[in-house]
N, C-alpha and C positions, 0 to 999 in steps of 0.2 A: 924476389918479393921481400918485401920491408914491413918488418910489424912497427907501426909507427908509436910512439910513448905520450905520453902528456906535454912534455912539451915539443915534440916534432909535430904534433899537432896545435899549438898554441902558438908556434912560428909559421906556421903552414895560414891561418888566421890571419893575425898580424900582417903578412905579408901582401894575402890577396886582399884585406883590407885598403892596404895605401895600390896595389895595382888595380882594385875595384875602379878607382877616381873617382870615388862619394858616394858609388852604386854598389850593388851587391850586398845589401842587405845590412844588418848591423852587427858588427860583431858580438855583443854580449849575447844578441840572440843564439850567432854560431857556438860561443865556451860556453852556454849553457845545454845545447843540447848533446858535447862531447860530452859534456859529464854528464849528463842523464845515459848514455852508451855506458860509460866507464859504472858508472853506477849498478848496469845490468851485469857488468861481469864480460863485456863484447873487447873486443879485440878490432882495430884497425889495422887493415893490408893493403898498402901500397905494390901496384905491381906496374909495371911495362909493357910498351908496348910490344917489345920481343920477349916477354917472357909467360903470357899467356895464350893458351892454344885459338889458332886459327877460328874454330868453330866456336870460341866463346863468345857467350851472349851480353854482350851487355846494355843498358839504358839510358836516358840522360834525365835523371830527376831534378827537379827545382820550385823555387816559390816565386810567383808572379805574381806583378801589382804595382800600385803606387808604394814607393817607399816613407811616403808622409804618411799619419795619420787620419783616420776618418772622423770627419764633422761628428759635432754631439748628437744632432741630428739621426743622421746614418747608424749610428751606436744606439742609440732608444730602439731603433726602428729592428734591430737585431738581437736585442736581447730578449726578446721572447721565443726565439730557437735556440732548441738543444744545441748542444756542443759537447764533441769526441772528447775521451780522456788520454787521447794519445796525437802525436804529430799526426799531422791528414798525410802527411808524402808515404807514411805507413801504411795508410790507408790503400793510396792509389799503387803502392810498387807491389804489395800482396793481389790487389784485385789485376794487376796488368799481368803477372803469372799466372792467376785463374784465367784471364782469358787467351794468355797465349798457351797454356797447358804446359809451360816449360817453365824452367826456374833459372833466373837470371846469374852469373856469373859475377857482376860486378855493378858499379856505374859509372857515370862520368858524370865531371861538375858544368854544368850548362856554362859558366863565367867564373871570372875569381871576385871572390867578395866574401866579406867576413860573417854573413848567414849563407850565401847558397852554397858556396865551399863544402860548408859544415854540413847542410842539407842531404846531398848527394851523399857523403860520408857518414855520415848517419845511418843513412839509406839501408846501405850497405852492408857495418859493422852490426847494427842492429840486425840483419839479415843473413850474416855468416860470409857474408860474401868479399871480394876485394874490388879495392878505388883505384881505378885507371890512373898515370903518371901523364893522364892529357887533358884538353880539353877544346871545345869550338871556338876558342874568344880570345883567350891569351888576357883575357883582364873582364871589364864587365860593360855590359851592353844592355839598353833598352828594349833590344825587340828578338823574336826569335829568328827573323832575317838576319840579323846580325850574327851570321854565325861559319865557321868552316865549312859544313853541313848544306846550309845554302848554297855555297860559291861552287860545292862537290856534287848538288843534286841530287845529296842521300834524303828521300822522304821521310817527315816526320811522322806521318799514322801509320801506326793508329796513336792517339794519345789518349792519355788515363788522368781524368783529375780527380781531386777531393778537396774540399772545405772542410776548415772546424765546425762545421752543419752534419759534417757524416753525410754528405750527400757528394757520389759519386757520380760521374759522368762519363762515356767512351766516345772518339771521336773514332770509327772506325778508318773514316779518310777524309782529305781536305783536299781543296783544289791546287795549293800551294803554301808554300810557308808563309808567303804574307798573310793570308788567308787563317792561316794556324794561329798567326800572332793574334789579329782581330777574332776567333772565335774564343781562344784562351784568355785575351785579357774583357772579353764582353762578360764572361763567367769570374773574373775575378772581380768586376767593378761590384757586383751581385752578391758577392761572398767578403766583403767587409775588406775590400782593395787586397786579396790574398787569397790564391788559389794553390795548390798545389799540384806537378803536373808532370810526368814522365812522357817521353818521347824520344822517337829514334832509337829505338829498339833494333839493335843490329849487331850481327856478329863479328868478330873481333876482322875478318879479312876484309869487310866492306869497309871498315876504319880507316885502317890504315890508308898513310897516305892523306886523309880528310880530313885529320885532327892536328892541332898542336903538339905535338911530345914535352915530355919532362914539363909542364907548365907547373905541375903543384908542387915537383921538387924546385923550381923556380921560387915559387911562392914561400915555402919555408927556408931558402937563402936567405931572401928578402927579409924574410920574420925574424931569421937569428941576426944579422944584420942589424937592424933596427934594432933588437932587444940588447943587443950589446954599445950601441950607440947610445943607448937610453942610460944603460949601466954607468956607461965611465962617463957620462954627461958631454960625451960629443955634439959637433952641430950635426942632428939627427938629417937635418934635409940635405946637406949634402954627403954623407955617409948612403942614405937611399939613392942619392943622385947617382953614385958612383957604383953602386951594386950594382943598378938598371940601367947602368951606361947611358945616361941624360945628364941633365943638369939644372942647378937650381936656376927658378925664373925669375922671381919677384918674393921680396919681404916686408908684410907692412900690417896692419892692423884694418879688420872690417869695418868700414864706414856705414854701408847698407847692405841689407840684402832682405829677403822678399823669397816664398814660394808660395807656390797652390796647386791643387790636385786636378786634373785636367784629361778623362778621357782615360782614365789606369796611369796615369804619369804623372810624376812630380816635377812641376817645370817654377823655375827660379832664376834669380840672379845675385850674383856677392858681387860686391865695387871694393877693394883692397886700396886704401892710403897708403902709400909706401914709406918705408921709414929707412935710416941708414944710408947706406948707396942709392936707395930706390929714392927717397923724400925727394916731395913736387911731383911723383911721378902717379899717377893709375892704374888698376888693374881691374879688368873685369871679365870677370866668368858667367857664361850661361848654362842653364842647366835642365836637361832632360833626363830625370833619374841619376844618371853621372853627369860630370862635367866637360859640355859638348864642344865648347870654344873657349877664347879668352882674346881678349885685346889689350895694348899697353897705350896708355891714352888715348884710344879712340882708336887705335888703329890697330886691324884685324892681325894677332900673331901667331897663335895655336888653334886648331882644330882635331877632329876624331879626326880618321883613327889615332894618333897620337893623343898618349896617355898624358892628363891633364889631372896631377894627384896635389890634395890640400895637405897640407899637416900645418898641429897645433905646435908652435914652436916653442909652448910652456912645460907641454906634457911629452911631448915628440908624435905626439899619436894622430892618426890619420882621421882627417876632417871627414865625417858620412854626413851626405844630403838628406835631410836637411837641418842638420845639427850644427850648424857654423848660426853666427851672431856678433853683431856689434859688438865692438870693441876685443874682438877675438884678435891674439896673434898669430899670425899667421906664416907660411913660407909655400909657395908652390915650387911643384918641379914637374920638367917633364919630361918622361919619357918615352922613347920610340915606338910607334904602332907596329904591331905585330904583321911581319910579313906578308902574310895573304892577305889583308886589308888593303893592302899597294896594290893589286892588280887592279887591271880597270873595271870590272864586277865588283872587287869589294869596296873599292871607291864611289860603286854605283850604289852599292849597297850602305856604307856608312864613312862615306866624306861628308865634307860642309854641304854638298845640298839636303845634306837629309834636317840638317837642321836651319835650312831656307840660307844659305849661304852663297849667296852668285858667283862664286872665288874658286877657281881650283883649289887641290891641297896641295900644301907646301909645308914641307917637316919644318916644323920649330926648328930654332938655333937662337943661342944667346945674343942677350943685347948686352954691349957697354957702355952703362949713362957716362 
């Protein structure tokens, strides 16, 4: 077990940030509520998955939603209900030990991204408890089908949510995860695109085996990496390139892009002018909460599961949806989709058809213009 510091958790950020691919929440969200933990006086514990007992309990906390903002609209329409003085995932991870009458051991981070990351951990540290060294996703995902969990047939209910409304909900049971997904994001479109929501409540030997290992010490590789690349004024994109054994794809500047909120989901597109090596060339990304595809002139190059990450090539820092803009510079890369995604279930689960793609998948690999 690892008591993790300030900055092994600010690498840990960073990291699942640019492996989010623009999903997973925002990061200043995430460094704001470590130090509200560290504020209390709490302690972060990283542990493994061979170094926790058999019978431990653990959960998978997180925040669901549109990652865009809500209409002015929607916002009048909500400000005349109260609102918690504390995170809702507090809410919900105290009320799902009331109803299971046990007290949970740890949690797990539902995706990597630089709020839900922090989310689950949070969770936790505020709670006395330790962050699993795993996770369902190996990076960050739209739906809760999209997950290890799924492809393992470990059920999600009961699930526990809350909203900054202080209004809590139990799903005792669902018919199936897809099912899970539509009744949890039906409750977050209602709660101001953001629900908060604990699931998969199970003990450490039903895990095993259905989770990713080491992904969040993955994650703060990645983050120290990165922050050292930033330090000596490296090219940060291929320094990430090369931690995440991928490679840089395209360098150029945002000509357009465009989102909207759409059903609990942030769906977009960026068109990249290439510059450098790339100039005369195209790039463009579609976007489902993360970054689902890409194409180089028109023609289809990357898809999920393969990890399709932005970074700002001024700052080094990782592009979140829907925070990119004209005249932005930019650098993508991309990196390998996490093993269990390859099977024919997770490919059924989260290939190019899920984002209406008639193409089988086929791993990225570099082009030379």
């Amino acid at each position: 077990m690892k008591t993790l510091t300030r900055q092994d958790l600010e690498d840990i950020l960073s990291g699942a940030a640019i492996l989010g691919t623009g999903g997973g929440g925002e990061l200043e969200e995430g460094r704001a509520l470590i130090e509200d933990a560290f504020a209390q006086g709490k302690e972060f514990s990283l542990v493994g998955l061979d170094e926790a007992p058999d019978d431990a309990l653990f959960c998978t906390a997180y925040m669901l939603g549109a990652i865009s903002p809500i209409s002015a609209e929607e916002e009048q329409q909500c400000n005349s209900l109260p609102r918690i003085s504390e995170p809702s995932i507090m809410v919900a991870y105290r009320r799902f030990q009331e109803y299971l009458g046990r007290e949970f051991y740890g949690t797990i981070c539902c995706e990597l991204g630089g709020s839900n990351t922090a989310v689950a951990s949070y969770a936790a540290a505020a709670s006395g408890h330790c962050i699993l060294d795993a996770d369902p996703a190996g990076r960050a995902v739209p739906e809760i089908t999209h997950s290890t969990y799924y492809l393992n047939g470990l059920p999600a209910a009961p699930i526990v949510m809350a909203n900054e409304f202080g209004e809590t909900i139990i799903s005792e049971n669902v018919v199936d995860d897809a099912r899970a997904e539509h009744i949890v994001r039906a409750l977050a479109c209602v709660s101001r695109n953001d629900i908060a929501a604990i699931d998969h409540a199970l003990e450490l030997r039903e895990l095993r085996g259905a989770i990713i290992p080491g992904t969040i010490s993955k994650a703060m590789h990645m983050g120290q990496v990165w922050r050292e690349a930033v330090a000596a004024r490296l090219d940060v994109a291929q320094s990430v390139a090369e931690a995440g054994k991928g490679f840089v794809d395209f360098c150029g500047v945002v000509a357009e892009c465009n989102w909207r909120t759409e059903d609990g989901f942030t769906l977009g597109e960026i068109t990249i002018a290439g510059s450098g090596v790339y100039a005369e060339h195209s790039y463009k990304i579609q976007v489902k909460n993360e970054n689902m595809a890409a194409w180089i002139d028109g023609v289809l190059h990357a898809t999920i599961p393969d990890l399709i990450c932005l970074l700002d090539t001024e700052t080094g820092a990782a592009v979140t949806n829907p925070n990119y803009y004209v005249g932005q510079n930019v650098a993508v890369v991309i990196l390998p989709a996490p093993k269990a995604f390859l099977t024919d279930k997770g490919l059924q689960s989260f290939g190019p058809r899920y984002v209406h793609i008639n193409e089988p998948y086929r791993p990225a690999h570099p082009i030379v213009f």
